[in-house]
C-alpha positions in Angstrom: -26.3 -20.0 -153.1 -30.2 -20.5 -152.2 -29.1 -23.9 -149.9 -26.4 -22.0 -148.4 -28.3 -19.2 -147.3 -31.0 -21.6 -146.1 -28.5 -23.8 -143.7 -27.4 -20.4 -141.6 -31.3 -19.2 -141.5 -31.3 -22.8 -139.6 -28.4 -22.3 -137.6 -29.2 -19.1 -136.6 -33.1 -20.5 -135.8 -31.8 -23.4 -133.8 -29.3 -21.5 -131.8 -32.1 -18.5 -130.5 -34.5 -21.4 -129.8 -31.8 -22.8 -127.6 -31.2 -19.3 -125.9 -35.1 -18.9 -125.5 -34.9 -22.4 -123.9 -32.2 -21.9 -121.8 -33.8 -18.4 -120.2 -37.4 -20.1 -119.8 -36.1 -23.5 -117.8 -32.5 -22.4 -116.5 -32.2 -18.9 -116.1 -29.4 -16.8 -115.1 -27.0 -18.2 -112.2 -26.6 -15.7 -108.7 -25.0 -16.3 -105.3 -26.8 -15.2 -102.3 -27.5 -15.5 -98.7 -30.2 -17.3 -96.6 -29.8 -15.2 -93.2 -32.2 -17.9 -90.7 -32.3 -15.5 -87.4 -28.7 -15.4 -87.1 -28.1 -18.3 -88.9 -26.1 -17.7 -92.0 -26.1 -20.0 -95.2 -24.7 -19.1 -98.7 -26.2 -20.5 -101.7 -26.2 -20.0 -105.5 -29.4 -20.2 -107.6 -31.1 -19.1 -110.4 -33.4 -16.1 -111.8 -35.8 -18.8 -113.2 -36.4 -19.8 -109.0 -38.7 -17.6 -106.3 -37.7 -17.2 -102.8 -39.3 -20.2 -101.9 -37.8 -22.6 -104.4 -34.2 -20.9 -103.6 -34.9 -21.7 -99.6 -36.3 -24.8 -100.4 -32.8 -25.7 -102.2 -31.0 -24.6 -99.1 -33.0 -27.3 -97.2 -34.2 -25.2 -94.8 -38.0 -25.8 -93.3 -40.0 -22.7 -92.8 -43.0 -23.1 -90.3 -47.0 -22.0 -90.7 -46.3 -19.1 -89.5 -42.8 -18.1 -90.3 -42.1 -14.8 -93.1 -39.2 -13.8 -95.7 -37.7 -11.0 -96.5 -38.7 -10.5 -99.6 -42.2 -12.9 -100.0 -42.3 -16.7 -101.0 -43.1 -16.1 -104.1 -40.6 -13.4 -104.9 -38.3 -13.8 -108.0 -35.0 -14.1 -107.6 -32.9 -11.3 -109.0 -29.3 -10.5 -110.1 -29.5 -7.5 -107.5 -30.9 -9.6 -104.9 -28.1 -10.3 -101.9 -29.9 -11.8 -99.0 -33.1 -13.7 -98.0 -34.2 -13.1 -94.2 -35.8 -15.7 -92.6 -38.3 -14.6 -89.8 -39.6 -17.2 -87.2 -42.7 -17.2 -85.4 -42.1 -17.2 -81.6 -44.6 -17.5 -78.5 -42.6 -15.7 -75.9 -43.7 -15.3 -72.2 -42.2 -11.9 -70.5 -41.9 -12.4 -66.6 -41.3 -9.7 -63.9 -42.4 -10.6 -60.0 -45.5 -12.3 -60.0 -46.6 -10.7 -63.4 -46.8 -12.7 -66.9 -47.1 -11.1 -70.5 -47.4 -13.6 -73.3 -46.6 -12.2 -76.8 -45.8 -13.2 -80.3 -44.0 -11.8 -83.0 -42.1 -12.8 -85.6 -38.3 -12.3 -86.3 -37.6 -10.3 -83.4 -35.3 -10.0 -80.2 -35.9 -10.7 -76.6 -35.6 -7.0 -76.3 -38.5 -6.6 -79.0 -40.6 -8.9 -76.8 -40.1 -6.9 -73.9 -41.2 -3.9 -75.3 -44.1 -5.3 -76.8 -45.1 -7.1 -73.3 -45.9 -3.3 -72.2 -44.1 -4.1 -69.0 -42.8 -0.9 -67.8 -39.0 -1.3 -66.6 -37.4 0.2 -63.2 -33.6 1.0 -63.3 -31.5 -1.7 -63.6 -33.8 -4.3 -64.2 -32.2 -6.9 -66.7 -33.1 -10.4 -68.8 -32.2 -13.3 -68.2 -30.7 -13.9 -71.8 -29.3 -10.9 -73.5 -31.8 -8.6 -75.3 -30.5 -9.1 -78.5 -30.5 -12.2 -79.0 -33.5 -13.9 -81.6 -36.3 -14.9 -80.0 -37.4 -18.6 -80.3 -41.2 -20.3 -79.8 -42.5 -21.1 -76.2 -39.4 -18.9 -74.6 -39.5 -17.0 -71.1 -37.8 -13.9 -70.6 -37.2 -13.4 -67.1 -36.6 -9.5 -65.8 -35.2 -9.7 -62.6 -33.0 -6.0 -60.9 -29.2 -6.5 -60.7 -26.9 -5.1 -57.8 -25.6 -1.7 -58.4 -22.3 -1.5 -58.6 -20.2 1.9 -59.1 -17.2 0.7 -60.7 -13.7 3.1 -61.3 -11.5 2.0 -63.9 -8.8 4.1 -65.8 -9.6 7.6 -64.2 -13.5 6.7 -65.0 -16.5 5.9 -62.9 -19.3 4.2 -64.4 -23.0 2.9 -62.1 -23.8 -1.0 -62.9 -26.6 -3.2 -62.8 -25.1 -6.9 -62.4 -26.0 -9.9 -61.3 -22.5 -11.3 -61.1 -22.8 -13.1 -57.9 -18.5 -12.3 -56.8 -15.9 -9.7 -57.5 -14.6 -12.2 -59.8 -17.3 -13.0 -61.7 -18.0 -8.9 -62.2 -15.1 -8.4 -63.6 -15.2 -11.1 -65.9 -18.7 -9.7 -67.3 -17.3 -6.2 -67.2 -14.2 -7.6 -69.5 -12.0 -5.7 -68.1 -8.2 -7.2 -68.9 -6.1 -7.3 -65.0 -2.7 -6.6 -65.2 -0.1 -8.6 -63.8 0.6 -6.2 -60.7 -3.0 -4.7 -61.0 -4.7 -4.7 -58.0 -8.7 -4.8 -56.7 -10.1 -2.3 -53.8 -11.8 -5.6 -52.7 -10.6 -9.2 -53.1 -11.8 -11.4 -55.9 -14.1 -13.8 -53.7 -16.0 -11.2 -52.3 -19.7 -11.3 -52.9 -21.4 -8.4 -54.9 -23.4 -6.2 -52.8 -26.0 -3.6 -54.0 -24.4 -0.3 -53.9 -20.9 -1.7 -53.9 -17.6 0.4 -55.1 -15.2 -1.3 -56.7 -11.7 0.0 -57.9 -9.2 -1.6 -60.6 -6.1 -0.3 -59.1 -3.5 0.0 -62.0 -0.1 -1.0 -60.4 3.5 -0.8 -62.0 7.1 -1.1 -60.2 9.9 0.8 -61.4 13.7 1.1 -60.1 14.8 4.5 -59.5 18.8 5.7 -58.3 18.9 8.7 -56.4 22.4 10.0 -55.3 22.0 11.0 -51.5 24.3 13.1 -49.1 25.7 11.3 -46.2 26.0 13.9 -43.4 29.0 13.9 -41.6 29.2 13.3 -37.6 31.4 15.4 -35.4 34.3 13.7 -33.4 35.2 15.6 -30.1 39.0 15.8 -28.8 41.2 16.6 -25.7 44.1 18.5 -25.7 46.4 20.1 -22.9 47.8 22.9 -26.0 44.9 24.5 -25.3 43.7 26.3 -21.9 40.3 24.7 -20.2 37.2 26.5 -22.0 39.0 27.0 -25.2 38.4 25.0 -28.5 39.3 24.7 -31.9 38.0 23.0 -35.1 40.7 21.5 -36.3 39.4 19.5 -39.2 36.3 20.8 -41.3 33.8 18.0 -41.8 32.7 17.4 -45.1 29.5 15.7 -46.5 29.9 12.1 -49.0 27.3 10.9 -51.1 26.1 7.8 -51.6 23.6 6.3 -54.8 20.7 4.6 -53.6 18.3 2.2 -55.9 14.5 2.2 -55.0 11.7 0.1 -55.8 8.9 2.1 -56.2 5.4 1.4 -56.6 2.9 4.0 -58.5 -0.7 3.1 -58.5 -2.8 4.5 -60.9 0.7 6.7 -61.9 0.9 8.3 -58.6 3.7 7.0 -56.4 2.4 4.8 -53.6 5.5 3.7 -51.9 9.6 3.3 -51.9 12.0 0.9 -50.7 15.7 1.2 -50.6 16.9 -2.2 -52.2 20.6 -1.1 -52.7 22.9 1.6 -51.5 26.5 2.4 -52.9 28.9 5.0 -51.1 30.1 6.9 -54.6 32.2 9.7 -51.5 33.2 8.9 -47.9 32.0 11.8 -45.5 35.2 13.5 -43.6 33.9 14.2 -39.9 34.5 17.2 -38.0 36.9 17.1 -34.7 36.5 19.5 -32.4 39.5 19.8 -29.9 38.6 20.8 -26.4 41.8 22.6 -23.8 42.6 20.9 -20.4 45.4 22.7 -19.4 44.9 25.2 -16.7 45.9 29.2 -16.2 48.8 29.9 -14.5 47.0 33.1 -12.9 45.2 30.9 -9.7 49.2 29.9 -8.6 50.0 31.3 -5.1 46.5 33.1 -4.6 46.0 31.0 -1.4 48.4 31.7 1.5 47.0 29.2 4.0 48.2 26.5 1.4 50.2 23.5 2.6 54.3 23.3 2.4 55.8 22.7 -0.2 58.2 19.1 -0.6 61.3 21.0 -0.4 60.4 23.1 2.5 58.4 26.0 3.0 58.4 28.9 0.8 58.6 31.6 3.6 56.0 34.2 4.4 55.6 36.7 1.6 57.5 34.8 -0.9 54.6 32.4 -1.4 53.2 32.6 -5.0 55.0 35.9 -5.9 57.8 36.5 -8.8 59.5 38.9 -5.8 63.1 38.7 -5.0 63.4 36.7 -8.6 61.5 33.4 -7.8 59.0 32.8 -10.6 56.8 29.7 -11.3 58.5 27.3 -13.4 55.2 24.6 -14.1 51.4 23.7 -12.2 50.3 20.2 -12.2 46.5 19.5 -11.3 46.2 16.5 -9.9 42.2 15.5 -10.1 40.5 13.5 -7.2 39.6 9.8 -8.9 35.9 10.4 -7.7 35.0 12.6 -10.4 33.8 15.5 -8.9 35.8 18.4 -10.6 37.7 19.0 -7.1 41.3 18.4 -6.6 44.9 19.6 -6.1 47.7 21.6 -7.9 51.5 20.9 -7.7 53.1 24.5 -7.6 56.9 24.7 -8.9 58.9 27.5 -8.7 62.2 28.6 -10.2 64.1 28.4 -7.1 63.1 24.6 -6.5 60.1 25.1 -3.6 57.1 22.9 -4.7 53.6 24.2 -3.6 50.3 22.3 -2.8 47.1 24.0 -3.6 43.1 22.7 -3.3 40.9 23.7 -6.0 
């Protein structure tokens, strides 16, 4: 009973001498992150490490004057995530002929800037972007961009760029072109201080659109009716016809149409107008100095008159070819005279 107990006193001894060993060389095993300005590297390591160790297991080389987030000689912990590197840089600021050297560590171009004291006017830019991580013996160069006032999508927004063409502005801009889209100026054109540009957003649509064809009036001659009358004798009435546009909108406003296809869906029915020739029968024997008739003289008082039963039987005008309304009219009466008469 005594040398039993005593073997699992051992065990138990050896086994928390092993734990104990294992927490004093090993430690407990946790992933993090090495974030090196940007620079991104995932590692796993122990509690028994510091920051230094763990970094130093990443093979990355930290200069004189480089920092962590947390210290060097931090201890790793379960809760810790991320390490932050932060470099040393030397940065010289420019603007015109004035110089600003700085230094900092684990900062931005736009951090150096501010620290250079240089006070900005409108507009005025780097030559890198400002957030990018600044890096030993760098030059910042502030230099004013064009101004540009740009309309896109109902909005207008003011610019600084130094894109040299239209092109190249709307590239930095990233603004996506359609494939009908349109520019107020072309893509070539150099970018000019105070320029306005416009992104035109263009769409074609087809459109049908039933129209009325008007009807024309036709004009007829008749000798049923007496000169100055006339008579409508067939109503016009209007067709229709369905036309297909192409219309353009820009910016959802229509622009512009054009008829690409017409289709008569009714035929218009014209109007006729018929117009009298024939002429009264009142102007026959009114002049007695008129010539004789063909079948002799009608005698004296006779001439023109229904007296002593002779009545007119038909006129005939008889127009002179030169067309200028003047003529003569054939005169026949019921006792077979025929009368001549200028009008």
């Amino acid at each position: 009973m005594q040398k039993t107990f005593a073997k699992i006193t051992a065990v138990l001894m050896a086994v928390c001498m092993l734990a104990g060993m294992l927490v004093a060389c090993g430690g407990q095993e946790v992933s993090l992150e090495i974030n090196d300005m940007g620079n991104k590297t995932a590692i796993t390591t122990s509690t028994a490490k510091t920051v230094k160790q763990a970094i130093a297991d990443a093979e990355i080389t930290l200069g004189e004057k480089d920092e962590t987030e947390p210290a060097l000689d931090t201890k790793i912990t379960a809760d810790l995530k991320e390490i932050i590197v932060k470099r040393y840089a030397k940065v010289t600021v420019v603007i015109g002929n004035e110089k600003k050297e700085v230094e900092l560590v684990g900062g931005t171009v736009e951090d150096a800037i501010k620290k250079s004291g240089i006070k900005l006017e409108e507009g005025m830019t780097p030559d890198v972007p400002a957030t990018d991580y600044v890096k030993d013996g760098m030059t910042v160069t502030l230099t004013k961009g064009m101004k540009v006032s740009l309309t896109v999508d109902g909005k207008t927004t003011e610019i600084y760029t130094k894109a040299a063409t239209v092109a190249d502005f709307i590239k930095e801009q990233k603004i996506t072109l359609g494939e009908n889209d349109e520019l107020s100026a072309k893509k070539d054109a150099k970018i000019t201080d105070g320029m306005k540009l416009s992104v035109l957003r263009v769409e074609y649509k087809e459109e049908k659109k039933t129209e009325k064809i008007a009807f024309e009036t036709e004009e007829t001659y008749s000798d049923s009716l007496s000169e100055g009358e006339s008579q409508v004798t067939q109503d016009g009435v209007d067709g229709e016809k369905e036309v297909t546009y192409k219309v353009k909108y820009v910016n959802g406003k229509e622009k512009s149409r054009e008829a690409i296809n017409e289709k008569v869906t009714k035929k218009a029915v014209n109007k006729i107008v018929t117009y009298g020739t024939a002429s009264s029968g009142n102007d026959s024997g009114s002049d007695s100095g008129s010539s004789g008739s063909s079948g002799g003289s009608s005698g004296g008082g006779d001439s023109g008159s229904s007296g002593g039963g002779r009545t007119i039987v038909s006129t005939v005008d008889y127009p002179d070819c030169d067309g200028s309304g003047h003529g003569y009219r054939e005169i026949t009466y019921s006792d077979g005279t025929v009368e001549y008469q200028d009008y």
